[in-house]
C-alpha positions in Angstrom: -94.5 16.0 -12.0 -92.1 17.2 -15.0 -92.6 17.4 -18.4 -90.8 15.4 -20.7 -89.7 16.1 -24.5 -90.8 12.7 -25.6 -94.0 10.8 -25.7 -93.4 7.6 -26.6 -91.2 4.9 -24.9 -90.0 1.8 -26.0 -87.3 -0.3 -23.6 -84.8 -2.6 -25.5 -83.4 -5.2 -22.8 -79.6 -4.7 -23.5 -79.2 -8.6 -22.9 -81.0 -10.2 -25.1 -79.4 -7.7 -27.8 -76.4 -8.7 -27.0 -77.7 -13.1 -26.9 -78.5 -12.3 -30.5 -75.8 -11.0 -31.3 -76.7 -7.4 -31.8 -74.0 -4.6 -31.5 -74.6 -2.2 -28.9 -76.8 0.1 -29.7 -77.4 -0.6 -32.7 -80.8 -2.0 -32.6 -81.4 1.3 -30.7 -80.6 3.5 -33.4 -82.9 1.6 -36.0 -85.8 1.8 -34.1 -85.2 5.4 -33.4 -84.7 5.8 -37.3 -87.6 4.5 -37.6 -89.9 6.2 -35.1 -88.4 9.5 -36.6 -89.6 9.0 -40.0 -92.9 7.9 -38.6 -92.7 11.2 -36.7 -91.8 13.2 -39.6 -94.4 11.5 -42.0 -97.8 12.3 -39.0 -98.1 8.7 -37.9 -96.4 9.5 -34.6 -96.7 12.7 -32.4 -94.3 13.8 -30.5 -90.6 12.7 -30.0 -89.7 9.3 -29.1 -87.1 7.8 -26.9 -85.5 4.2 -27.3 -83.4 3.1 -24.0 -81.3 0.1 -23.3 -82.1 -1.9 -19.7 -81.2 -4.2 -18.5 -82.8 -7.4 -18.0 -87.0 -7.1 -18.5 -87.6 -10.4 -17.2 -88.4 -12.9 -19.8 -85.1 -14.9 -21.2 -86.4 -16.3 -24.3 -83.2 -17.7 -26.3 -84.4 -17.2 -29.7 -86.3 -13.4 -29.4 -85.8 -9.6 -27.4 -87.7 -8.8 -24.7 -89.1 -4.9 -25.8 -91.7 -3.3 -23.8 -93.7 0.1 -24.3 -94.9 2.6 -22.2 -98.5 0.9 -22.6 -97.3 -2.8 -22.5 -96.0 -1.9 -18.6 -99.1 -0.5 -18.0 -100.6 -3.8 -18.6 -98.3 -5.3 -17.4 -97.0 -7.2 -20.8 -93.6 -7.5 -22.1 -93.1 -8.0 -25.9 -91.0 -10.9 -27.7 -89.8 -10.2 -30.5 -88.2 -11.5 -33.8 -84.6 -9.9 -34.1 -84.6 -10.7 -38.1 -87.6 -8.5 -38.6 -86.3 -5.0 -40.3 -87.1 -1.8 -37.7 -90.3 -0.7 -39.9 -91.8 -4.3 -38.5 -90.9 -4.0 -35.5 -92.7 -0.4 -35.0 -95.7 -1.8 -36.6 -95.8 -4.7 -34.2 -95.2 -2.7 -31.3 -97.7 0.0 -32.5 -100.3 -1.2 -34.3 -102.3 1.0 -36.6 -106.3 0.4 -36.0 -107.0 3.2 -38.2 -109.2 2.3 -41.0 -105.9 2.1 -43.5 -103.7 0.3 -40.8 -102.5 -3.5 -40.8 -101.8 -5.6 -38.1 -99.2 -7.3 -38.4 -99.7 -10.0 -35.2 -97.1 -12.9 -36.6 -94.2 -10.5 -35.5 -95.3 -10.1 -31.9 -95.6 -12.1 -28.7 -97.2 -11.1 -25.7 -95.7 -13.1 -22.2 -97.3 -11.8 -18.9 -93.8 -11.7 -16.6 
């Protein structure tokens, strides 16, 4: 196996970016934003690394189909709501269970595909 620089994955499907009218890329660059500050500020360790793909398997008309590294592994895929700011959209796709942390559950839903 190789090593990789990054340890956390999240999979944008490009289609349902581009249903809600999203520029290319550009919902990739604010979650990256985001997971970098997250990074710089200790919340996050290691690198991250947003990729565009293709279709994830859900179609809902009215979300984006995001999944993690640990959503695939149980087999999950998230839907999400494309008018929620990058900051919400880390939180719902990494929830803090620290003591301090917040779930914040109305911005996520979980579809088995």
């Amino acid at each position: 196996m190789a090593r990789t620089k990054f340890s956390e994955l999240v999979l944008v499907c490009a289609k349902c970016a581009k249903r809600q009218g999203l520029k290319k890329g550009s919902l990739r660059r604010g979650l990256k934003r985001a997971l970098e500050v997250r990074e710089r500020e200790g919340r996050l360790v290691g690198k991250p690394r947003v990729v565009e793909v293709g279709c994830l398997g859900p179609c809902p008309k009215r979300a984006l189909a995001v999944a993690t590294a640990e959503s695939l592994a149980k087999q999950r895929i998230h839907l999400l709501d494309p008018a929620a700011t990058p900051e919400q959209t880390i939180d719902a796709l990494f929830p803090d269970f620290g003591p301090k942390g917040a779930l914040t559950q109305d911005l996520i839903r979980t579809r088995v595909p």
